[in-house]
TORMI-764855 format. One record per residue: residue in three letters; x, y, z of N, C-alpha, C, O, CB in turn. Coordinates in steps of 0.05 Angstrom, whole numbers, plus 5000, padded with zeros to 4 digits. Glycine has a CB too. Example, Ala and Ser with C-alpha at 12.3 -4.5 7.8 and 13.67 -1.06 7.14 Angstrom:
2
Ala526448865156524649105156526449345156528549345169522649115181;Ser525749555142527349795143525850015157526850235161528249885114;
END
This chain:
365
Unk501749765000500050005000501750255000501450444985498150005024;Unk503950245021505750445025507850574987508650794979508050265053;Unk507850324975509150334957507550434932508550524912510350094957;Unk505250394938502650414918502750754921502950904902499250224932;Unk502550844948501851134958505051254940504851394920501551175003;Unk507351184949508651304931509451394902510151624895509351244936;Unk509251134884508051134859506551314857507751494845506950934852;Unk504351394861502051634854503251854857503052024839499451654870;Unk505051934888505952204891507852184870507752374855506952304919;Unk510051984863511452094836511052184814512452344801512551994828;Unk508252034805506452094784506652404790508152574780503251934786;Unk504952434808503452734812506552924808506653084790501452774853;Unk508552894822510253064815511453124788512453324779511853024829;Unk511052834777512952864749510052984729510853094708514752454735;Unk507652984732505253094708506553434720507553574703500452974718;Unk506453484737506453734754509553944740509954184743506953624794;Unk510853774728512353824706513253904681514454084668512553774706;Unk511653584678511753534655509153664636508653634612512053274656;Unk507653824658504653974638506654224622506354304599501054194667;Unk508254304636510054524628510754534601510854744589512354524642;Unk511454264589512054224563509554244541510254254517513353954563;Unk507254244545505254264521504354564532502954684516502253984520;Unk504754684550503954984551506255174539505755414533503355074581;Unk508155114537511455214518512354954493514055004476515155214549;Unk511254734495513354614481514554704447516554624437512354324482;Unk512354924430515255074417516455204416517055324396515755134405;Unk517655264450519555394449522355204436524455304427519655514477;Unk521654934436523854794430525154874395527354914385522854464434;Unk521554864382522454984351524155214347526055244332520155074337;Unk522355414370523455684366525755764372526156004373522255834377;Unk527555614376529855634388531755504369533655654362529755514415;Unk531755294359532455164338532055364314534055464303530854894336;Unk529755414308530155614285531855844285533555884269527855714279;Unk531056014310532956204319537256054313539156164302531656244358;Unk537155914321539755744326540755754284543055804276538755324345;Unk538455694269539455674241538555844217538955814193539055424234;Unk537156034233536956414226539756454221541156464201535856674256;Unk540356464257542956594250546156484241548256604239543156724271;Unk545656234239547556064227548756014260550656184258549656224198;Unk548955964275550556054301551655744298553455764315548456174334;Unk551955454287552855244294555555274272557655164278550655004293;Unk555255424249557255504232559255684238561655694232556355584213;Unk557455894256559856064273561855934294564155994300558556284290;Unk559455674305562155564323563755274310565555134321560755464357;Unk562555264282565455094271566855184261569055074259565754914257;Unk566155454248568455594222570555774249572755864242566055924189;Unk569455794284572155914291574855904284575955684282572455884310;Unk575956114280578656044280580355924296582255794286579656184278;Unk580255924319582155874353580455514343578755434327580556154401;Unk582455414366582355144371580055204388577855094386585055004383;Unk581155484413578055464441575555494426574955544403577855764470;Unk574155434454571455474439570255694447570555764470569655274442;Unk568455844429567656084423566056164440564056054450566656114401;Unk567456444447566656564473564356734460564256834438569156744490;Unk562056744486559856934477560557194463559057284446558157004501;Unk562357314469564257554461563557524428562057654412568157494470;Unk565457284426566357304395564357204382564257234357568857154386;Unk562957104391559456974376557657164370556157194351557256774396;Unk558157344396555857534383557357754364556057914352553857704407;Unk560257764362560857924344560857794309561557924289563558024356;Unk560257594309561057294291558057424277558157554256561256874311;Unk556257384286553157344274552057554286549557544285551457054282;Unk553057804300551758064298549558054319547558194313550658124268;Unk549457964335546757894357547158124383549458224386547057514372;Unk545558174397545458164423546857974438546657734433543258154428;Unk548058074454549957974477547157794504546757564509552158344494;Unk545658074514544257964533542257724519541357504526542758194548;Unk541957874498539057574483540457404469538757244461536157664457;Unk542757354460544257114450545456884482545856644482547357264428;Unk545757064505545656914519544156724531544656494539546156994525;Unk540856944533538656764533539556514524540256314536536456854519;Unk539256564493538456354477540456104481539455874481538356444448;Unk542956134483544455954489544655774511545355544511546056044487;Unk543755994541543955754550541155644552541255474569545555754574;Unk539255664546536855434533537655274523537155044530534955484515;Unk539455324500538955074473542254924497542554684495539855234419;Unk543755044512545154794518544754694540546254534551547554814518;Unk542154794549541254604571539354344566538654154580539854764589;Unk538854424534537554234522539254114500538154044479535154334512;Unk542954054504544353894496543853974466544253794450543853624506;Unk543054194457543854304425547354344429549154214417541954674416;Unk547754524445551054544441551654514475550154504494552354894424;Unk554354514470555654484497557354734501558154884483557454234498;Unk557854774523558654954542560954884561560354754581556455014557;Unk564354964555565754844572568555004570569355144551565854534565;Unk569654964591570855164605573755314576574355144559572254984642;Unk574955514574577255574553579355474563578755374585577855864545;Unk582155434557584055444561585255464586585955304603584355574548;Unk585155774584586755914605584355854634585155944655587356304594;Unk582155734635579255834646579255924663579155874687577355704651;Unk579556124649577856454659575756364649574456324669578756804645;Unk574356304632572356364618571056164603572255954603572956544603;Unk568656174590567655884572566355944551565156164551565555674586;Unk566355794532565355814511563155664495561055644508566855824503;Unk563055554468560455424469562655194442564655284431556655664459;Unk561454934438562754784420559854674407557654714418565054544434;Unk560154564388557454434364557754224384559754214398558054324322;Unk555354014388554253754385553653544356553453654333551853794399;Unk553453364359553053234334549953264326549153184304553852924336;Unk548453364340545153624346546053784324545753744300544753884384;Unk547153954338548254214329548054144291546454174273552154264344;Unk550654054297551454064268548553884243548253874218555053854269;Unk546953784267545053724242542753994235540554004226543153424251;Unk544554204245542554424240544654744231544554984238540554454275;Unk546354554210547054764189546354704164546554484152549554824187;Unk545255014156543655014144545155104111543955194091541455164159;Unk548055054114549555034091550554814085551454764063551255174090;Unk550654624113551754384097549354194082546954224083553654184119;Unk550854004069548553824049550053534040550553404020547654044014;Unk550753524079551953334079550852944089552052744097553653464093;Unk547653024079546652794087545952744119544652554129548452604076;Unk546752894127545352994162543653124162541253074164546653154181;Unk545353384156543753624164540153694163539453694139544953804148;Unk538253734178535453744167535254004178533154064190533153504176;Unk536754154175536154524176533654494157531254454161539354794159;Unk534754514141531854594111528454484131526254594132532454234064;Unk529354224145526654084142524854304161522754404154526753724156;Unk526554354188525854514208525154894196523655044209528554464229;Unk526354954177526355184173523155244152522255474147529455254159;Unk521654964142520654864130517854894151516255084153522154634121;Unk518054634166516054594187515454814208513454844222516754364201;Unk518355004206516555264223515355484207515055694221518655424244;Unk514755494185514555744171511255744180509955584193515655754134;Unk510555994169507956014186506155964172503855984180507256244198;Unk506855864145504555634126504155414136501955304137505355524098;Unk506555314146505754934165505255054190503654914204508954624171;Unk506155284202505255264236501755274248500655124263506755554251;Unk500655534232497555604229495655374226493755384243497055764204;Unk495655184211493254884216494454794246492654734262493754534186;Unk495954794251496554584276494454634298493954434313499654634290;Unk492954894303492255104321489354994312487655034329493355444317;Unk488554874291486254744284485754404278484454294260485754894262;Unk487154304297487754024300484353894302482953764287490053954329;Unk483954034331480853914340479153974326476953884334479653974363;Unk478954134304477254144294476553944272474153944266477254354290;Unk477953764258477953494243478053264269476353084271480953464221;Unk479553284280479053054305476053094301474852924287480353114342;Unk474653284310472553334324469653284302467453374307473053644336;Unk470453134278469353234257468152914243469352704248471853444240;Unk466152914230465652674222467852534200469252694188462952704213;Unk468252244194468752154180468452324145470252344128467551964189;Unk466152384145466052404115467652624097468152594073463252434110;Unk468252814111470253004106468853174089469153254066472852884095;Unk466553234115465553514111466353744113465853964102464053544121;Unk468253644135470253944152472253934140473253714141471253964187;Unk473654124124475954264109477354094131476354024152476354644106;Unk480754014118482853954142483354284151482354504147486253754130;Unk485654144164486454464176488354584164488854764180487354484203;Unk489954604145491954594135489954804104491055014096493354234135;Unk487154704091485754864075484255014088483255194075484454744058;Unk483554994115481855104141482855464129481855644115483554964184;Unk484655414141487755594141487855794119487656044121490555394134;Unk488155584093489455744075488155744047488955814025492155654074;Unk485855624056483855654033484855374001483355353982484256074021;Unk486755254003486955063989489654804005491054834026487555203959;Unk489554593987490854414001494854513991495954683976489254043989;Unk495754314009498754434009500354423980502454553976500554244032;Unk499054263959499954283932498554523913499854623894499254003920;Unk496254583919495054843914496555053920496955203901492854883927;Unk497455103940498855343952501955303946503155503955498255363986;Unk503355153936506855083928505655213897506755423889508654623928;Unk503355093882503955243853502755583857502655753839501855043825;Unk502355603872501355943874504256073897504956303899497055983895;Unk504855933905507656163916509055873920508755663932507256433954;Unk511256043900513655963895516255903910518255783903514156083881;Unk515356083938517456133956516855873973518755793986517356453972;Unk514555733976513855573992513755373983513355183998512055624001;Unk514155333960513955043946516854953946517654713950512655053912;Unk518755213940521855173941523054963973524654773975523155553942;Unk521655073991521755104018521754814025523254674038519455294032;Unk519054724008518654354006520354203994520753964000516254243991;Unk521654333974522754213957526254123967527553923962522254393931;Unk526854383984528854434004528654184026530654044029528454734018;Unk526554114039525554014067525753754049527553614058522154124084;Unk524553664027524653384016527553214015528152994025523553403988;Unk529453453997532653363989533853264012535153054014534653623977;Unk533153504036534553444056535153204069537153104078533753564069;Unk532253124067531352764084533052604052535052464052525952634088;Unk532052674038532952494015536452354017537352124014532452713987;Unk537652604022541252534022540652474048542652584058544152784015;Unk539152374069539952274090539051974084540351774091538852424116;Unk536851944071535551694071536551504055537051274062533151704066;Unk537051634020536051364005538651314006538651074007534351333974;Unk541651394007543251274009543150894024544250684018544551494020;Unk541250994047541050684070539850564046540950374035538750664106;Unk536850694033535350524017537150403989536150233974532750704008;Unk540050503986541050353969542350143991540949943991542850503947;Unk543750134002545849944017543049754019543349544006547850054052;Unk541449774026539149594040538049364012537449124012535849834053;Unk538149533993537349403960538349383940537349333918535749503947;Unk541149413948543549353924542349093910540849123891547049273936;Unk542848893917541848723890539148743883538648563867542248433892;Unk537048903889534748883871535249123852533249203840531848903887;Unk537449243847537749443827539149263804538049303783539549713838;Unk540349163804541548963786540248893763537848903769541948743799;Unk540248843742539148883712536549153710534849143692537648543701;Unk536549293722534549553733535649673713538049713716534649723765;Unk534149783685534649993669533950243673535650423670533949943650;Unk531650303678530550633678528350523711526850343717527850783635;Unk529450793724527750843746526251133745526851353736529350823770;Unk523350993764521751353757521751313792521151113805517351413732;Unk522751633802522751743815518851873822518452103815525051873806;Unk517551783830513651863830514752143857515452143881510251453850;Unk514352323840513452573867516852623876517552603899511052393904;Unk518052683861521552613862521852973863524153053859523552403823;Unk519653173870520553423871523953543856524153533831520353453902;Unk525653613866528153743850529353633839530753723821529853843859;Unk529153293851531053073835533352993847534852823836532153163808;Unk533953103872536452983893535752653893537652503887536153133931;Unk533452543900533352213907534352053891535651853897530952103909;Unk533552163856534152073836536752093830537751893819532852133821;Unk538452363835540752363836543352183838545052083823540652463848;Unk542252223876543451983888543151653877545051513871542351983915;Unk541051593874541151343855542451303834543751103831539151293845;Unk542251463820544451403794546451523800547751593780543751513764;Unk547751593827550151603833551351273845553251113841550351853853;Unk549551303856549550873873550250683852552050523855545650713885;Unk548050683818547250573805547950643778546050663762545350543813;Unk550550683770551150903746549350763720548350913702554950923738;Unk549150463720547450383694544450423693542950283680547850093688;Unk543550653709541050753712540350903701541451123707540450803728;Unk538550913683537351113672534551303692532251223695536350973645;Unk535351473699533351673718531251793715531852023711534251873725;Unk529351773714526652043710525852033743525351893763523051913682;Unk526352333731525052523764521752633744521252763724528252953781;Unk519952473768517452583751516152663780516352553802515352323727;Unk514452973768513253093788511353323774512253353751515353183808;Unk509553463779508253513773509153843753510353993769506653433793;Unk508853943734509854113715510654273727513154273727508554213697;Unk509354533748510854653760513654633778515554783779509454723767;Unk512854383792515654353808517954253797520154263808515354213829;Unk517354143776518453993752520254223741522754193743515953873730;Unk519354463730520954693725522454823734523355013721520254813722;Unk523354763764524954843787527054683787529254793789523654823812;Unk526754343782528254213786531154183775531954303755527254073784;Unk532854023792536454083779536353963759534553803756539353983794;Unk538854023734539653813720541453603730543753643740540553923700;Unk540753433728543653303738543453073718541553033702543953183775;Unk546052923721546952763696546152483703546752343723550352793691;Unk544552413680543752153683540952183696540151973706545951993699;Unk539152393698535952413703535452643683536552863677534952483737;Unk533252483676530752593661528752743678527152613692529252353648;Unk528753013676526253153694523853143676523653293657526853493702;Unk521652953684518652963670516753013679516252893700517852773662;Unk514753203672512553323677510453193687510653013671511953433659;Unk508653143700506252993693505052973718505853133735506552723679;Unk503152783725500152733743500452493753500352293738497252733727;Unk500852473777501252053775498651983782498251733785503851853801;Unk496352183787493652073790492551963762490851793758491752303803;Unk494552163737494452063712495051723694493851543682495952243704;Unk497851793702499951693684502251613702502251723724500851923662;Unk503751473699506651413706508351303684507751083672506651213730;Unk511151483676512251413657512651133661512251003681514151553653;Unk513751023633514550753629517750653643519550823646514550723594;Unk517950453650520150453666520350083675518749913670519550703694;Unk523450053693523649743696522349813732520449673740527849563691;Unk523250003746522450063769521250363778521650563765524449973782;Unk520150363798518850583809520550613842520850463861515250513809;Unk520950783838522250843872520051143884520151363874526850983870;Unk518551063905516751383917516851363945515851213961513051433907;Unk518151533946519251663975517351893988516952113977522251813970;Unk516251824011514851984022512452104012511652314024516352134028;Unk510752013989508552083983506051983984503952103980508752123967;Unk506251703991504051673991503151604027501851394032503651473969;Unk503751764044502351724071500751904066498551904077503751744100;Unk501652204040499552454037496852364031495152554034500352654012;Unk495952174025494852034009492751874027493751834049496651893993;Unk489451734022488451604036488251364023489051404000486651704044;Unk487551134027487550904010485450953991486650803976487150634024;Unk484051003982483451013950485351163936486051063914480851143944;Unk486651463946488051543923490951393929492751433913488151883919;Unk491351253949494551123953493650953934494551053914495850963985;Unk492150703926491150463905491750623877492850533857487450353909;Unk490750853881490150893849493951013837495250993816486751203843;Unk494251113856497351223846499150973844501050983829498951453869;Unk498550733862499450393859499850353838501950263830497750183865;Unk497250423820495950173802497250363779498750253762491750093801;Unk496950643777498150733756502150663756503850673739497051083756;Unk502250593781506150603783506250223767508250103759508150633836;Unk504250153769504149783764504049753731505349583717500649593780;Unk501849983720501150003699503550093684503250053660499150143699;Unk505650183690507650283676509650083658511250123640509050433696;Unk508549813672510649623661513449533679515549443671511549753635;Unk512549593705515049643716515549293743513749223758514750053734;Unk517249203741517648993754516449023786514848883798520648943752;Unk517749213793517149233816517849563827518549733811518549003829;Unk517449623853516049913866518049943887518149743901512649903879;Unk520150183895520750113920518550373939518250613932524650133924;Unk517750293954516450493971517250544000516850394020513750433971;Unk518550793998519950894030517651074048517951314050523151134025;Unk516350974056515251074090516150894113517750714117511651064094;Unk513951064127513550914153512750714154511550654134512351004168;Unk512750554173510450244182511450294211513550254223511049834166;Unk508350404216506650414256507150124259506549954242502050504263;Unk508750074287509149914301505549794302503949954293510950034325;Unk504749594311501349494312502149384339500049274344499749234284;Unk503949334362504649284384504649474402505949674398506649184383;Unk503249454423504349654442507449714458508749534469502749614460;Unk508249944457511049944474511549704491509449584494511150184494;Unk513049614500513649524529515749594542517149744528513749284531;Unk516649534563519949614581521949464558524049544549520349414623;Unk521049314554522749124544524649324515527049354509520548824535;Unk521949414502523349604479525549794482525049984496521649774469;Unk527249784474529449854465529450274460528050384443529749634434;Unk531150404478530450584480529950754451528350924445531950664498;Unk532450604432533050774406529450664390528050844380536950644384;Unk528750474388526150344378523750504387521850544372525850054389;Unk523950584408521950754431522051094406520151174393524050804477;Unk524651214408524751424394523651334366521251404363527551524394;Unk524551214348523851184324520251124312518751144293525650964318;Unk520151064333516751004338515251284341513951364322516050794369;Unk515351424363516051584372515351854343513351994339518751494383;Unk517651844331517951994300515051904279513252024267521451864282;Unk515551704281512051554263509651704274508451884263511051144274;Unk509051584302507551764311507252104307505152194298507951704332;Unk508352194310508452554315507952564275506352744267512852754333;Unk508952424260508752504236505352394228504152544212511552364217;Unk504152204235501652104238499552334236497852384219501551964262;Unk500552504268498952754271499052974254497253134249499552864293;Unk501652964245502653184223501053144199500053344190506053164214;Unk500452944187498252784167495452924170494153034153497752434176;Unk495052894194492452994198491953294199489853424198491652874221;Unk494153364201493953774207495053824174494654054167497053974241;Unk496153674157496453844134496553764106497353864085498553944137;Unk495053464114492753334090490553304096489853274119493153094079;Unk488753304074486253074075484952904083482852894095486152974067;Unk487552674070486152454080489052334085488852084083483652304059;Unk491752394090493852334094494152184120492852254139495252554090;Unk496051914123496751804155499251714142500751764123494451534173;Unk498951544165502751414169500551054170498151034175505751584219;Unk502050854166499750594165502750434181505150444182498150444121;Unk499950234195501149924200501949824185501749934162499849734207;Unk503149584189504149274164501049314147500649404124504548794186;Unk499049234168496649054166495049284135493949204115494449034206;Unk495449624145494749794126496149754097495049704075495150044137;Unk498649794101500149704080499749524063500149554039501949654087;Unk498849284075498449024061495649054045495148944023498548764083;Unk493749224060491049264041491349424013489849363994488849434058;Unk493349634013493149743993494749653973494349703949493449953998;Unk496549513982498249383963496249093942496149013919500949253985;Unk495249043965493948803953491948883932491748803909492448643975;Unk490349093948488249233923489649343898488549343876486449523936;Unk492549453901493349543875493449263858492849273834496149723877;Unk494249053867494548913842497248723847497948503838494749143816;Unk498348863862501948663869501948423877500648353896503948763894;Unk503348263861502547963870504047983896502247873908503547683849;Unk505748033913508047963936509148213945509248413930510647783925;Unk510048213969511848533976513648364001513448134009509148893994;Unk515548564008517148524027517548704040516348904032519048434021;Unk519348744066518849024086522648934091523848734099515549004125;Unk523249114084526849134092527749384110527449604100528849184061;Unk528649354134529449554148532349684145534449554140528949474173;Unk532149964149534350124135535650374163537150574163532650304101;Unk533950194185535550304214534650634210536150814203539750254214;Unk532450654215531150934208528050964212527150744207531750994177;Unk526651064216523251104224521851054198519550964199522251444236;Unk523651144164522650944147522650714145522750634169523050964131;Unk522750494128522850284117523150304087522850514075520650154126;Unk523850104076523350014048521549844037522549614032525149924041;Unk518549884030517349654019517049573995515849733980515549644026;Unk517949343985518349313958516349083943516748843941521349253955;Unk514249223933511849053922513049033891514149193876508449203925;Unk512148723889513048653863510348593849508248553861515248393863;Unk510848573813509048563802507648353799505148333798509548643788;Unk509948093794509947813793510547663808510347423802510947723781;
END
């Protein structure tokens, strides 16, 4: 009983806390953004001195306030963005990057970094639906009630990228970013199913980094980055992809494989089937498809702390689905397996690539 009575008072102390975090919790964004505004993780690698960079020379580095760059610093290093430790001579201390840190420069494009994604997810086009969550929770099935995301802004998030340009860039930025972090694993993970692979279509391949990287992995690859005309006109040249225009609710070019990364959780299962059936229709052997797959188990102690996080990421992106699509989620195995089946794929497989995506690779035959 005695032990029972304790348990509860820890409860009660740790909620008594922890409420603190959903009445501030973006201050965590706001701070992070602030952190790659001002480039401040580049100011403390490009120092010159071996020490590490004294508030002095930081705020003379990136032009800030002394008293409000201090603020900000020591927040973000009490929240292990950067560290804080004593100079040399110590007199004095300075601040050094974390391996945090450095995933939040917003010049490198070194397959870490997700500056872009964050600079992306805070702009005040994605922040505004969030503030209208309950109102789709709150809302029938039939999708009478606008999401929140058109609530907002009067059309859905592909409506608003071809009417400002600055914001579609912004996606297109936030996509590459994950992209040089991801499909590199998604090649190590599928090296031999690329093997006699002549032409791959990239479905929803925005600037063409994914495709890039592939026919950097895969030099006997022939590339098409296909995406829809406007964003299509933005996109890089790069050697060895074809940038093609088009609708995949339409059409999907002809091809031996399809690789689509991150598009279809936007998506609800009728239009996830129908963008299937057109990637099947292409003639193409087989599909690689990089999302998520929701754990269908509940946590336990037993799980593995890094498994706990990665889960964790699925989830929060789930919610994100719901504040800035339609009819968009993140799916189980069990979801997965319905739509696949309805498209038409005789077989699929689920290959892990040590990441909150996966690789699922439905074949035709």
């Amino acid at each position: 009983m005695e032990e029972s009575k304790r348990n509860l008072v820890d409860e009660d102390a740790k909620a008594s806390l922890d409420i603190w975090r959903y009445a501030f919790g973006i201050v965590d964004m706001a701070a992070a953004k602030c952190a790659i505004d001002l480039k401040i993780p580049e100011a403390i690698e490009n120092h010159p001195s071996s020490q590490p960079i004294t508030l002095a020379e930081l705020c003379s580095t990136i032009s800030a306030s002394p008293t409000h760059l201090l603020r900000i610093m020591r927040f973000l290093v009490h929240q292990g963005v950067f560290k804080e430790v004593p100079t040399e001579d110590g007199l004095t201390t300075g601040y050094t990057n974390t391996p945090l840190s450095r995933r939040m420069m917003i010049t490198k494009r070194d397959g870490k970094s997700l500056a872009p994604m964050i600079l992306f997810q805070t702009s005040q086009e994605m922040l505004a639906p969030w503030l209208r969550l309950s109102s789709v929770v709150s809302s029938p099935d039939s999708g009478s009630h606008p999401p929140p995301f058109d609530a907002v802004h009067g059309k859905d998030v592909w409506g608003l990228t071809e009417d400002n340009p600055c914001f579609g860039e912004m996606i297109n930025e936030a996509m590459a970013c994950d992209a040089r972090r991801v499909v590199p694993r998604v090649a190590r993970a599928c090296h031999d199913l690329f093997d006699g692979v002549a032409t791959v279509v990239d479905v929803g391949g925005g600037n063409g980094e994914a495709m890039g990287i592939l026919v950097k992995e895969f030099p006997w690859i022939k590339g098409i980055n296909f995406d829809l005309p406007h964003v299509i006109e933005g996109a890089q040249i790069l050697d060895g992809v074809e940038n093609v225009g088009g609708n995949m609710f339409d059409s999907v070019p002809k091809c031996d494989a399809v690789f689509i990364k991150w598009v279809l959780h936007d998506w609800g299962d009728k239009d996830c089937i129908k963008i299937l059936k057109n990637c099947k229709e292409a003639n193409i052997g087989k599909i690689f498809i990089v999302e998520s797959v929701i754990k269908e188990k509940k946590n336990t102690k037993m799980m593995e702390e890094r498994d706990k996080k990665l889960e964790e990421v699925r989830l929060i992106l789930d919610v994100a689905m719901m504040t800035h699509t339609t009819t968009g989620k993140e799916r189980t195995l069990k979801e997965w397996d319905f739509v696949i089946n309805e498209a038409g794929f005789a077989r699929y497989e689920v290959r892990d690539i040590d990441d909150f995506h996966c690789v699922i690779i439905a074949y035709r035959s």
